[in-house]
C-alpha positions in Angstrom: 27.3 47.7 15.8 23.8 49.4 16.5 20.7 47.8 17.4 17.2 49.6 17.0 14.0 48.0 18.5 10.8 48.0 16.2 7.1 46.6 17.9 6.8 43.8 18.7 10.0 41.9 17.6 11.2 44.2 15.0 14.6 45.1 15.1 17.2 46.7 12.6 21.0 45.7 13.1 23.5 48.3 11.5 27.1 47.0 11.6 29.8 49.2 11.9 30.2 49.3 7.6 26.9 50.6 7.2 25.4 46.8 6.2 21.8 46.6 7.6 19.8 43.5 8.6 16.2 44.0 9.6 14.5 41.2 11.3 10.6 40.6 12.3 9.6 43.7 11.2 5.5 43.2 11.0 2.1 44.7 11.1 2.8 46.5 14.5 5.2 49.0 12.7 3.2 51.8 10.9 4.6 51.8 7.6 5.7 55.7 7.9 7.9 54.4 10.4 10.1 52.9 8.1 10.5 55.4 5.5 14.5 55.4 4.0 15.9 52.5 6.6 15.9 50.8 2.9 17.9 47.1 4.5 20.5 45.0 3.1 18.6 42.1 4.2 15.9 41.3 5.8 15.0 38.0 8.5 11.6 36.6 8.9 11.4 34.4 11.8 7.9 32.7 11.4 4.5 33.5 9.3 2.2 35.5 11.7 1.4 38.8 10.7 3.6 40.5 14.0 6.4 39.1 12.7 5.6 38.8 8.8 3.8 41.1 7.2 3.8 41.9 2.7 2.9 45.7 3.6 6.1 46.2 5.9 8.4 44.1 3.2 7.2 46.5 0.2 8.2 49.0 2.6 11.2 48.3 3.9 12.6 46.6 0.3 15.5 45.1 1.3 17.8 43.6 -1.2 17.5 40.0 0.0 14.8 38.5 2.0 15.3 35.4 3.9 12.1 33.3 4.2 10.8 29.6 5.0 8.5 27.7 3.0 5.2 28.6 4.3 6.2 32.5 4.3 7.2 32.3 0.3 4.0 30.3 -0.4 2.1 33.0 1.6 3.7 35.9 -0.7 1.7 34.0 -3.6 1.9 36.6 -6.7 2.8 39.5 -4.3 5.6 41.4 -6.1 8.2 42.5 -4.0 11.8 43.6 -5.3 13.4 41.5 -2.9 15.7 38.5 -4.0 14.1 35.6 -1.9 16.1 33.6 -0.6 14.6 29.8 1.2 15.8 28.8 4.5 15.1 26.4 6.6 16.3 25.4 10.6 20.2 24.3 10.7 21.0 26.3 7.4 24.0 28.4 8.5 25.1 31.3 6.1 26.5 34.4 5.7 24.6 37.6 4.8 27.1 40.0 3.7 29.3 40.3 6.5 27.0 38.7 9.3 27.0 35.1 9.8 23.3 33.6 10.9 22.2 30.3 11.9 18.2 29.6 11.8 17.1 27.0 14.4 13.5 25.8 15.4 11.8 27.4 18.3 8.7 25.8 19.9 5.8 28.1 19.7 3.9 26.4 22.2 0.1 25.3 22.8 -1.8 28.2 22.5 -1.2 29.5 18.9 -5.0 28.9 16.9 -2.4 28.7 13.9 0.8 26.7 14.6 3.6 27.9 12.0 5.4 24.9 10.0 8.7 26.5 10.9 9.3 28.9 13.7 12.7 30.4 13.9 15.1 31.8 16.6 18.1 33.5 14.8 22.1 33.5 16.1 24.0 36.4 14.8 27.8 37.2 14.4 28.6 40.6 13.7 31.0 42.9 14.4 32.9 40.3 16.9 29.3 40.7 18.6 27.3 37.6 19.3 23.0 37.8 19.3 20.6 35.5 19.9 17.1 36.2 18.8 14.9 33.9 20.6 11.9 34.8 18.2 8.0 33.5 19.8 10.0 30.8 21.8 7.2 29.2 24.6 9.2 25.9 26.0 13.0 26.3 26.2 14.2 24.7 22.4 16.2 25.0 19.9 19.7 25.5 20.4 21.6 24.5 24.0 22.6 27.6 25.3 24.0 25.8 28.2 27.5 26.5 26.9 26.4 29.6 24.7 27.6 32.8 25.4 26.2 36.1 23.9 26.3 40.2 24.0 23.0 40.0 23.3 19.9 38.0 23.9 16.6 39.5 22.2 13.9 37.1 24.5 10.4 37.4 24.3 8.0 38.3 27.8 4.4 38.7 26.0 3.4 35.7 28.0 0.3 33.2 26.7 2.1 32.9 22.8 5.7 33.4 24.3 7.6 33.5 27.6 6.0 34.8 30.0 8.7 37.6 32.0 9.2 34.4 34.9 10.0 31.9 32.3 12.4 34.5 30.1 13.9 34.7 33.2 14.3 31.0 34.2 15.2 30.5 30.2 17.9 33.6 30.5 19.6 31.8 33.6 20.1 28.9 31.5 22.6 30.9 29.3 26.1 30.1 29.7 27.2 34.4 29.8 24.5 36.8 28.7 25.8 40.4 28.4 22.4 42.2 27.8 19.4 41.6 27.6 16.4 42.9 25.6 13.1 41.9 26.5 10.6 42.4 23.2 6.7 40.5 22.1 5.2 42.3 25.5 2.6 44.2 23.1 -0.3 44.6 23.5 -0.1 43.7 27.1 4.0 46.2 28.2 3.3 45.9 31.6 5.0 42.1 30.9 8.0 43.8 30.0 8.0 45.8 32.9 7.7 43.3 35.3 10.6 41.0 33.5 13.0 44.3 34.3 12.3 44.1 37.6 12.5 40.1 38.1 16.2 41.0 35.7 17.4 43.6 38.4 16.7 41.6 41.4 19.0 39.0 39.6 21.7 41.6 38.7 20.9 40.8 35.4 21.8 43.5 32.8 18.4 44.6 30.3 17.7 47.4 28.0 14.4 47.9 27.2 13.0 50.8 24.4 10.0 53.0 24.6 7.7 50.1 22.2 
C-alpha cells in the first residue's frame, strides 16, 4: 500500500493491485498537479472548498465519487463523469477492495459555515488499518479507546481543527497508533512543525511531506 499526501488533507491511497482511492482532494491542489492520477474512487469528507472542490473532481475524474447530501446538492447541474454515490455517517461499505466506514466529526465553534455532515473516514486495505480524522476540533466520532491503526491522518492547523497540543492529547487516546501523519497545517506549517516535535518528545512515530 502507498500513501501520497496532497495540501491540505488530500491524500491518494494506492493498494498493492493498483486500485486508487483519493480522498479530500480540494482547492489547495493546483489542478496540473493531478494530471493522469485518474482514481478509482474518490472520498469527500465535508463541503468546504479545502476539502471539496468541482475544479479538482473534473480533474481527477474518478470512477465513483462518494459524497454527502449537502456536497451532491452543491454539485447542482455541474457535470462530472463520476458515478455519485450518497453516504452518510455509520454507512460501512466496500470500495473495490477497501472497506470504509464514514463517521461524524465535530468541526468545532469557529467555522462561519458549519457543514451538515463532516466526516472522519476508517480504512481497511491491504491488511493495513487508517484512520482519517478529517477537520476533527473536539475528540468525536468513533472510540478509539480500543482502536488500533497503521495509520492515523490527524489534523494540527489549529483554530478550525486540532491544534498540534490537542492532536497530540487526541493521538494518546488511541489504543496502538503505528504512524502518524499530521496534515490541515496550511496556511499556517509551522503547526505541523511544532506537532513533530511535541510527537518525538513522546516517542511517537510521524511522517510528515513537504505540503
Amino acid at each position: 500500500m502507498k500513501l501520497t499526501k496532497f495540501e491540505q488533507s488530500g491524500f491518494i491511497l494506492e493498494t498493492n493491485t493498483g486500485f486508487k482511492l483519493a480522498m479530500d482532494i480540494g482547492a489547495y491542489s493546483p489542478v496540473e498537479t493531478l494530471e493522469g492520477i485518474s482514481p478509482d474512487a474518490m472520498l469527500v469528507s465535508h463541503i468546504h472548498g479545502d476539502h471539496f472542490s468541482v475544479e479538482q473532481i473534473k480533474k481527477l475524474a474518478p470512477k465513483k465519487l462518494y459524497l454527502n447530501k449537502e456536497c451532491i446538492e452543491a454539485l447542482g447541474e455541474e457535470i462530472v463523469t463520476s458515478e455519485i454515490i450518497q453516504v452518510k455517517a455509520g454507512d460501512q461499505i466496500d470500495i473495490g477492495e477497501i472497506k470504509v466506514r464514514f463517521f461524524e466529526v465535530d468541526h468545532g465553534p469557529n467555522v462561519k459555515i458549519k457543514p451538515e455532515e463532516n466526516f472522519g473516514f476508517l480504512i481497511e486495505a491491504d491488511g493495513k488499518k487508517i484512520y482519517f480524522g478529517g477537520d476533527i476540533f473536539y475528540p468525536s466520532g468513533l472510540d478509539v479507546s480500543n482502536l488500533e491503526v497503521d495509520t492515523a491522518l490527524i489534523p494540527v492547523g489549529g483554530f478550525y481543527t486540532f491544534g498540534p497540543q490537542e492532536a497530540l492529547d487526541f493521538v494518546k487516546q488511541f489504543k496502538k497508533i503505528g504512524t502518524v501523519v499530521p496534515m490541515h497545517s496550511n496556511p499556517a506549517p509551522e503547526t505541523k512543525d511544532e506537532f513533530l516535535k511535541l510527537a518525538a518528545l513522546e516517542g511517537i512515530h510521524t511522517e510528515s511531506y513537504p505540503i
